[in-house]
C-alpha positions in Angstrom: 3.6 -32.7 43.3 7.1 -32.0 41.1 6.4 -30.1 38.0 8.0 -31.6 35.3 9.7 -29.3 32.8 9.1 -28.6 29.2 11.4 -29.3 27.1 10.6 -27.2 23.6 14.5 -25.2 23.8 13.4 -23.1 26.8 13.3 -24.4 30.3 9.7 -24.3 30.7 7.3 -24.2 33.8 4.0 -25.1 32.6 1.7 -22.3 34.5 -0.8 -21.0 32.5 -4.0 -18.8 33.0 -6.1 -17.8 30.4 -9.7 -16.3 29.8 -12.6 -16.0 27.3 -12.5 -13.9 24.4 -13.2 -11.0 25.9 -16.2 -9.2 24.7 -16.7 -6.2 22.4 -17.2 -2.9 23.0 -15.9 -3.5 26.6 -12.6 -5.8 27.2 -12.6 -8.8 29.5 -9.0 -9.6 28.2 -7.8 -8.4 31.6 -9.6 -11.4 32.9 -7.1 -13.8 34.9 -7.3 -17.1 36.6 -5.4 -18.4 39.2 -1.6 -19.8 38.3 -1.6 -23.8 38.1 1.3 -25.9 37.6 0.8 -28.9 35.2 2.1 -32.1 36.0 2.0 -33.8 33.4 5.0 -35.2 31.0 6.5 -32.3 29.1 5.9 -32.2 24.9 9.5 -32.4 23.0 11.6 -29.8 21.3 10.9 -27.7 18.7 12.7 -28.9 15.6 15.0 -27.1 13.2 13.3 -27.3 9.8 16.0 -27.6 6.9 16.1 -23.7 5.4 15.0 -23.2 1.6 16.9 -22.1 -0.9 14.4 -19.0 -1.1 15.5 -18.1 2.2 19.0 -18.6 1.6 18.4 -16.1 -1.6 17.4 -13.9 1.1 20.1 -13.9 3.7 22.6 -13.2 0.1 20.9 -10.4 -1.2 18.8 -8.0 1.1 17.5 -6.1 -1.6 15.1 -9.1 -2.4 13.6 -10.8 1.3 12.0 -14.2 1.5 8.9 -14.6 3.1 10.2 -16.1 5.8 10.1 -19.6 4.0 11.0 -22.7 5.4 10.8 -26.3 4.3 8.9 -28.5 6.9 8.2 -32.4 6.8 4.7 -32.9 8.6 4.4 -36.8 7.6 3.9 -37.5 4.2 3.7 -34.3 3.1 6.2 -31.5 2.3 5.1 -28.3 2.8 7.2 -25.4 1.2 6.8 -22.0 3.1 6.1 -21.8 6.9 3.5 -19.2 6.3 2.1 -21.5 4.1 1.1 -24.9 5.5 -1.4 -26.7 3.5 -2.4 -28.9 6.3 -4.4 -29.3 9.2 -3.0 -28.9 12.6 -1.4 -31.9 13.8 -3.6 -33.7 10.9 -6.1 -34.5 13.6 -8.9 -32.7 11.5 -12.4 -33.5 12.0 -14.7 -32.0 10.2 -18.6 -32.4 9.6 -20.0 -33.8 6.8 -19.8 -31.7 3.6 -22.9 -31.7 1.4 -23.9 -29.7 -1.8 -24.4 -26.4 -1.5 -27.5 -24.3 -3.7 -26.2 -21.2 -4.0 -30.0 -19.5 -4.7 -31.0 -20.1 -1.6 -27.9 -19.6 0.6 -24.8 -18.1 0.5 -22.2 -20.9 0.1 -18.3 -21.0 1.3 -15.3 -23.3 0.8 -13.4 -23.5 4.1 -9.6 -22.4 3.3 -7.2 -24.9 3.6 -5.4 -23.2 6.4 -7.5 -20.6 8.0 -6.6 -17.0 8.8 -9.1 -15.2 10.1 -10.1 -11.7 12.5 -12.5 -11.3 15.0 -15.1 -8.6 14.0 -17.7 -7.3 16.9 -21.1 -7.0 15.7 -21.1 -3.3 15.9 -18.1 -3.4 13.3 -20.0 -5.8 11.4 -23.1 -3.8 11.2 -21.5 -0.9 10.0 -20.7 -0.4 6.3 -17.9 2.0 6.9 -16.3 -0.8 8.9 -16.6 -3.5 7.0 -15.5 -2.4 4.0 -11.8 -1.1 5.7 -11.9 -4.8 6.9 -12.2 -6.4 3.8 -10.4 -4.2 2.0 -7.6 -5.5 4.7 -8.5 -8.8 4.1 -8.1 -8.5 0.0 -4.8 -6.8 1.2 -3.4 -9.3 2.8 -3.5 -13.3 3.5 -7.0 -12.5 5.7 -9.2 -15.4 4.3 -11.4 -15.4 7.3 -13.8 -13.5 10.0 -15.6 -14.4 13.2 -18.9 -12.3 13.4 -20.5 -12.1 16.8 -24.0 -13.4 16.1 -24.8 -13.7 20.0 -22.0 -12.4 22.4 -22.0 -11.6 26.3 -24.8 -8.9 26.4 -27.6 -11.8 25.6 -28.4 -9.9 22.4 -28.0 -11.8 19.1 -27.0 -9.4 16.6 -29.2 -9.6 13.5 -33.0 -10.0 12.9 -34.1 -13.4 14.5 -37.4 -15.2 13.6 -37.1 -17.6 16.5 -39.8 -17.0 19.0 -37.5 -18.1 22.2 -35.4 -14.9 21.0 -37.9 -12.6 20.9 -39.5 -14.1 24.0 -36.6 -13.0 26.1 -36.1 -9.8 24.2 -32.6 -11.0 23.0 -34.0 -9.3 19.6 -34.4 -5.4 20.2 -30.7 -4.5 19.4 -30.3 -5.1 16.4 -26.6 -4.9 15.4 -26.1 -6.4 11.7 -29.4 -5.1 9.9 -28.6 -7.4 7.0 -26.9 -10.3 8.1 -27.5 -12.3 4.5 -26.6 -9.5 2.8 -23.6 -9.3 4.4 -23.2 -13.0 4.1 -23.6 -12.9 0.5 -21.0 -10.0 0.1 -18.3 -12.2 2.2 -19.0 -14.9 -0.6 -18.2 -12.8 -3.6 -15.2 -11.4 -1.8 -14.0 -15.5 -0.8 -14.1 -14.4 2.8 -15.1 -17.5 5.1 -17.7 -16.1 8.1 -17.7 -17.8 11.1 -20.8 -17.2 13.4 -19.7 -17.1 17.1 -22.3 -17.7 20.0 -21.6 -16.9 23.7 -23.4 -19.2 26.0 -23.5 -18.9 29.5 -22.7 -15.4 30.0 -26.6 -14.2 29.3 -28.0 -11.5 31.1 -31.5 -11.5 29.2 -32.1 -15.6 29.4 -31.2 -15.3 32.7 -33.4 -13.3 34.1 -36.3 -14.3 31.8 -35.7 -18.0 33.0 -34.0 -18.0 36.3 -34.2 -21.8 36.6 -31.2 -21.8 33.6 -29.0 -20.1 35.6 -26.5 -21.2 38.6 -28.5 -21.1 41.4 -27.9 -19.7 45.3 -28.1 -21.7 48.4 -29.9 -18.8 49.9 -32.4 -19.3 47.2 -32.9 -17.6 43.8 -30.2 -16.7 41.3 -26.9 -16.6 42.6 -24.2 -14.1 41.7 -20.8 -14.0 42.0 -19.0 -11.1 42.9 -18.8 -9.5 39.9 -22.4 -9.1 39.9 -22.2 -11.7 36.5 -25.2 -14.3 36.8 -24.2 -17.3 34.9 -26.5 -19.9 32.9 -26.4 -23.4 33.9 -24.2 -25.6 31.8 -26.1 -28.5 33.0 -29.4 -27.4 31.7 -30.6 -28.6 28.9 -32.8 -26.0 28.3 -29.8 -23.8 28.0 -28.6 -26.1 25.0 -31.5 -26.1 23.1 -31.6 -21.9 23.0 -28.5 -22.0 21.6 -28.8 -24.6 19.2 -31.7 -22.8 17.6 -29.7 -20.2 17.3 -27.4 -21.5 15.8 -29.3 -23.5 13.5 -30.6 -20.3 12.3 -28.1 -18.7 10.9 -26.7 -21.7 9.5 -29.6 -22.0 7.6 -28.6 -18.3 6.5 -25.5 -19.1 5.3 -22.9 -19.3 8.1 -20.6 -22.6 7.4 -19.1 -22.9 10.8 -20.2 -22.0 14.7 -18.2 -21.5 16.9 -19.0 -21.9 20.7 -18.1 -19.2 23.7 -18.1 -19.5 27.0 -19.5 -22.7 27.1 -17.9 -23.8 30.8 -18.8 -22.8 34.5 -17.8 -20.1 36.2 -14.5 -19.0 37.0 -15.3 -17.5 40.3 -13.6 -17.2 43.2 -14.0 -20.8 45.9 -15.3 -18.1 48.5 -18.4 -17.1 45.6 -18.6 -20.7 44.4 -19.5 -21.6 47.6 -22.7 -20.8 47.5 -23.3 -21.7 44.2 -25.7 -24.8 43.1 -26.1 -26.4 40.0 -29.2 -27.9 39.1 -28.4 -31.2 37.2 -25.1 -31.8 38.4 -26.2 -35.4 40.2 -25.4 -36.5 36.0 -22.2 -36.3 36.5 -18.6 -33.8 36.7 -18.6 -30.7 35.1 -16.9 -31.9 32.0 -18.8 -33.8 31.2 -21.5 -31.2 30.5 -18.9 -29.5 28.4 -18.6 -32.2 26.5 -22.0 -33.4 26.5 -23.6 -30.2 24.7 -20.5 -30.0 22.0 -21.4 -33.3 21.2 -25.2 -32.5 21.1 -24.8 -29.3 19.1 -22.3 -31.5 16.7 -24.8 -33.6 15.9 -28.1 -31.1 15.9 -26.0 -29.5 13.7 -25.5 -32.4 11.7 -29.5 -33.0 11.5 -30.1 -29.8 9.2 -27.9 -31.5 6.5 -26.1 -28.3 5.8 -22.7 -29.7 6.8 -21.5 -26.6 9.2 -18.8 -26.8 11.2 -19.0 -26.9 15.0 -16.1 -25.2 17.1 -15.3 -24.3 20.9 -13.4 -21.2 22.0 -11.7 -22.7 25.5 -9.0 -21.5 28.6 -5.3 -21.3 27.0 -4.2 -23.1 30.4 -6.4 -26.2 28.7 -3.7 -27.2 26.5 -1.1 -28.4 29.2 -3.2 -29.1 32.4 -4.9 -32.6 32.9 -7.2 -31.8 35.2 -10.5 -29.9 34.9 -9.2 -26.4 37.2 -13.2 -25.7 38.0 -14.6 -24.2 34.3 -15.0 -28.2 32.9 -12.8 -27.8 29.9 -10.6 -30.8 30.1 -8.5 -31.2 26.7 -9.5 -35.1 26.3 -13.1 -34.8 26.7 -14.0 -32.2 24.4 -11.0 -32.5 21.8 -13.1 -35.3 19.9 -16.4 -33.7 20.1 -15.7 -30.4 18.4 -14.2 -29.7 14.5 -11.5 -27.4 16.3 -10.6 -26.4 19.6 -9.2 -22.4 19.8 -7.6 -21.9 22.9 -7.1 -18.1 23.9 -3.7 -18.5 24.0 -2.8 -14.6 25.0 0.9 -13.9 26.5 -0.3 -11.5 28.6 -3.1 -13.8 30.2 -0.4 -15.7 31.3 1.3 -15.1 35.1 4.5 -14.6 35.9 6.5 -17.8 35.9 4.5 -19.6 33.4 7.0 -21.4 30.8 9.9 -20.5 33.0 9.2 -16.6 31.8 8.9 -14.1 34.7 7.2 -11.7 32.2 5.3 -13.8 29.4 3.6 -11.1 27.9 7.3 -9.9 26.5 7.7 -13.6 25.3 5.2 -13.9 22.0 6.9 -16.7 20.6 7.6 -18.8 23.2 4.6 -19.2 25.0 2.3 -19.6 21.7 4.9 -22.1 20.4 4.9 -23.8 23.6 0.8 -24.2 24.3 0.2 -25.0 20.6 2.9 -27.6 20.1 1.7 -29.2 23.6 -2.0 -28.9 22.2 -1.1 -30.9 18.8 0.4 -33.5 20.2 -2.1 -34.0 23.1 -4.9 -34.4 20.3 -2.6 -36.5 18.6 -3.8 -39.4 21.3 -7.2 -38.9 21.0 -9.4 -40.5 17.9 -11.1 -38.1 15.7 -9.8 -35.1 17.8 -10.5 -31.8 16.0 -7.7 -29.3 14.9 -6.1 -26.4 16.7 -6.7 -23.1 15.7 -5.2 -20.6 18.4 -6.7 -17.3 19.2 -3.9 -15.0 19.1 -2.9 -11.1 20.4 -3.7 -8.2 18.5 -4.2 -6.0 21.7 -1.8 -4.5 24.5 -2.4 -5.3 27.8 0.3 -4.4 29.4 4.0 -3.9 28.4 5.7 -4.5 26.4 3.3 -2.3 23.4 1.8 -5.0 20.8 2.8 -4.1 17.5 4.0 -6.3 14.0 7.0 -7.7 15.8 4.6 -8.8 18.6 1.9 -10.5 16.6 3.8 -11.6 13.6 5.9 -13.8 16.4 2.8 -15.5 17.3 1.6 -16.3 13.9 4.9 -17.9 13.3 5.2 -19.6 17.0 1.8 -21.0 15.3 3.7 -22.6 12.2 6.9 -23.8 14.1 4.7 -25.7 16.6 3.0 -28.0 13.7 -0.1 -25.4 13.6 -1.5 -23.6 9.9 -4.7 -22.1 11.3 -4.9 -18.8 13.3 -7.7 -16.3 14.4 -6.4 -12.7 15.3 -8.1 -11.1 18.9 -8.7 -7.2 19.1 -12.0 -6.2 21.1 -12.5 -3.3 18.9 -11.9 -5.0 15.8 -8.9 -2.8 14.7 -5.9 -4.6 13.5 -2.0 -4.4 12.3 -2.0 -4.6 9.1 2.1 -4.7 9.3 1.7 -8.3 11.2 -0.2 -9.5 8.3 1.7 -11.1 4.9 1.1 -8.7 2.0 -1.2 -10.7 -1.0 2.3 -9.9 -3.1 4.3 -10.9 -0.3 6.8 -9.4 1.7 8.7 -6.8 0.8 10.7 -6.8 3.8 11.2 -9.6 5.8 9.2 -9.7 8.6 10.3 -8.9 12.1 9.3 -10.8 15.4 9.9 -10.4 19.4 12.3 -13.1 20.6 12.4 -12.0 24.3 13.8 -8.6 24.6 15.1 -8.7 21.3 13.4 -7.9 17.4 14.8 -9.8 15.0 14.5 -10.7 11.5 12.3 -13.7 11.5 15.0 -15.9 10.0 16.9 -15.3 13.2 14.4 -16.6 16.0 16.2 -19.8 16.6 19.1 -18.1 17.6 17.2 -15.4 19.4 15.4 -18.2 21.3 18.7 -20.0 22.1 19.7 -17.0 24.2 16.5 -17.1 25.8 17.0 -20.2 26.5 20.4 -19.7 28.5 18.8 -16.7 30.3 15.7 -18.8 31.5 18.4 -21.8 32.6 19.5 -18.9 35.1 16.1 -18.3 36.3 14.8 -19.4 39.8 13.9 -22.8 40.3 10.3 -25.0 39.6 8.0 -25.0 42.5 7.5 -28.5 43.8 3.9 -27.9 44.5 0.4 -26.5 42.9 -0.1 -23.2 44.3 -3.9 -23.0 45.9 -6.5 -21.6 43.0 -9.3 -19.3 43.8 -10.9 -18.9 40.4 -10.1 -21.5 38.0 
């Protein structure tokens, strides 16, 4: 098979590999799949947006810096400032029905118009001391938004459950957020939109409490892959339904939007899949059990008349490739069935070679801008497709250091590709504040990694076409998809 090549300003081959959001305390960012090489026709350039006169004033006095503003047409409607989109991505938003809110009995939160938001672990959010340095950040800075682990990989849900499936299982004796709608209700005086996430099939307690959710061996019993990580059963219904009520629960507390992890098969080796069965799979292929419970939670959701939101966390690679790679997460089938889509779209998941970079992790910009702008326009063929809202960076995994140039490029990679929405990724919660647009605004303009070079941000497109000259130089497209073992 010829790859095709991408044509965003860089001579781009489209391999990609990407995980989940890797877990809190621990990391799983390390977590890599096997490189695959998209065949599918390439998304256009990346335009040129006319500059402002406020960034003009910038570039004649540098003792008063724009904030990076830009004018940009996205159809009808003229948005002023690239950090400041007032539209959804692509404007392929779906959201779920909105309904009145009684603020006595719940905690209840307007969803910004263009999201920017941190991942907090439920240790963080359980502790005072942490929380209030967080949102003290957030009141600091254009922070509107936080994604609080209410269930993540361990099994445990984080805060006091009532549900007797939880406390069946023991998912409820480690108790992490000891006053979750306390917590809730001081997010809502601050205007601080919570997002509750929920990791699925990566449960050690509902596992081994019900075996016959999980993946199962052809020797017989559970099987396990060789990680030692026994994984539920995407195909069970019963492993829907747990979750559901989970997240039904905390909507009820106060949580607006969930949003889904790990929900996908395993991305094991073929020599561990092997002897892997899946009970329920006679229904049909693996995406379409992906897309199957986001459509099921969508509308259980949907039942408790609350109006949440309902959101999947998926593979980076996602965006470009058009087949399902073994995890189920096709773009098309689940684009439709969800209110946003966040692809983990982390440079240094990414393997050498991917968008035509033989070290992607030193190439921020580029390979957000070019798996976000592919993304949009991708959903932009599908009806009622939700929006894009990429996880991004905050972490270093490998060189070159993460620091403001690094994750500032990503937020605006974000914004040049047509996106307004981010979420910010650091396992341990801890974050660069110098990455992050002041409430007063900059004081400096902001710098961002083009390649090997930090530049002003008003100078990426020129910094990017001298990337672009030293990629035309690289070696040449492989006319062939490289064997996978994982995904």
């Amino acid at each position: 098979m010829v790859a095709r090549r991408a044509s965003f300003g860089l001579a781009c081959m489209l391999v990609v590999a990407c995980s989940d959001a890797p877990d809190a305390p621990s990391s799983d960012a390390g977590a890599m799949s096997e490189a695959v090489v998209d065949t599918a026709p390439a998304p256009g350039g990346i335009s040129d947006p006319a500059t402002s006169t406020a960034e003009a004033a910038s570039r004649s006095d540098s003792s008063s810096v724009a904030d990076s503003v830009e004018v940009v047409m996205t159809g009808s409607v003229r948005i002023t400032g690239a950090d400041d989109p007032s539209v959804g991505a692509g404007g392929v938003a779906a959201p779920s029905e909105t309904v009145p809110c009684d603020t006595i009995e719940r905690p209840c939160f307007e969803r910004p118009d263009s999201l920017r938001g941190l991942y907090v672990n439920a240790w963080s959010a359980g502790s005072t001391r942490r929380m209030e340095q967080l949102i003290d950040l957030a009141k600091r800075t254009e922070v509107n938004a936080f994604v609080i682990d209410v269930k993540d990989a361990t099994g445990f849900v984080s805060h006091r459950s009532t549900l007797p499936g939880v406390q069946a299982v023991g998912a409820d004796q480690e108790i992490r957020i000891r006053d979750l709608p306390g917590l809730l209700r001081r997010l809502e005086a601050e205007g601080i939109y919570p997002i509750a996430r929920i990791v699925i099939v990566k449960d050690p307690l509902l596992s081994a409490e019900r075996p016959e959710f999980a993946v199962q061996d052809t020797a017989g019993g559970t099987w396990v892959d060789s990680k030692e990580i026994v994984w539920l059963n995407l195909y069970d219904e019963g492993v829907w339904e747990y979750h559901v009520e989970v997240a039904r629960e905390v909507a009820e507390m106060g949580f607006p939007e969930i949003q889904w992890d790990y929900v996908r098969f395993p991305d094991a080796p073929a020599s561990d899949l092997g002897r892997a069965l899946f009970p329920g799979d006679s229904i049909g292929p693996k995406a379409d059990a992906v897309r199957g419970f986001l459509a099921h939670a969508r509308t259980e959701l949907g039942r408790s008349g609350l109006g949440t939101r309902s959101t999947a966390d998926v593979f980076g690679m996602t965006t470009n490739v058009h087949r399902d790679v073994g995890i189920g997460q096709v773009w098309e089938s689940f684009i439709d069935r969800v209110d946003a889509a966040l692809p983990m779209v982390y440079p240094s998941h990414y393997w050498a070679g991917s968008f035509g970079l033989d070290s992607p992790n030193a190439h921020p910009y580029e390979v957000v801008h070019g798996a976000i702008e592919y993304a949009i326009r991708r959903s932009a063929e599908v009806d009622s497709a939700g929006q894009v809202i990429p996880w991004l960076q905050d972490f270093t995994l490998g060189p070159p250091r993460y620091e403001a140039p690094e994750v500032r490029a990503q937020i605006q990679a974000t914004y040049d590709a047509g996106g307004a929405d981010w979420i910010l990724w650091n396992p341990g919660s801890r974050y660069t504040e110098a990455a992050l647009r002041p409430i007063e605004g900059w004081a400096e303009e902001p710098l961002v990694r083009i390649g090997s070079r930090i530049v002003p941000v008003s100078e990426r497109h020129e910094a990017l076409e001298a990337v672009a000259d030293s990629v035309k130089k690289a070696s040449t497209v492989p006319d062939s998809t490289p064997a996978t073992s994982g995904n």
